[in-house]
Residue, then its C-alpha position, 0 to 999 in steps of 0.5 A: x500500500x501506501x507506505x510501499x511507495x515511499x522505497x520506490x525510489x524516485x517519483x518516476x518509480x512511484x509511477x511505473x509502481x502506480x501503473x503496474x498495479x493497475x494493471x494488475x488489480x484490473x486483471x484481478x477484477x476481470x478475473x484474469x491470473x495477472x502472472x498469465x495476463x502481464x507474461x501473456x501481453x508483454x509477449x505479444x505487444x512488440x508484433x501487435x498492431x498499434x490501432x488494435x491495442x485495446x484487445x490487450x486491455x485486461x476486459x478485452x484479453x483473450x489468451x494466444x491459445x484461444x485464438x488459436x483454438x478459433x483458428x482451428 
């Protein structure tokens, strides 16, 4: 919580802390496994394409194996 921030070493720290946990209870709150979510889209990012980065949104997430199994 709130007295964690004050180690994070910089304000710049506190904001890269800031954005991971909203990415993550945001995960939680879609009901993701964050470790997956966070592995899954940090995998995927670099080759997605820039116009259709909400699908790695935590509410619009579908795992790579999903997709595949639609493919299919």
């Amino acid at each position: 919580g709130r007295k964690n921030y004050l180690f994070a070493g910089s304000d710049a720290g506190g904001d890269n802390i800031a954005d991971a946990m909203t990415l993550i209870e945001s995960a939680k709150l879609s009901g993701l496994n964050p470790h997956d979510y966070l592995a899954d889209v940090l995998a995927r990012i670099n080759e997605h394409k820039i116009n259709r980065l909400h699908e790695l949104l935590p509410w619009n997430w579908k795992p790579v194996t999903d997709l595949h199994k639609q493919a299919a």
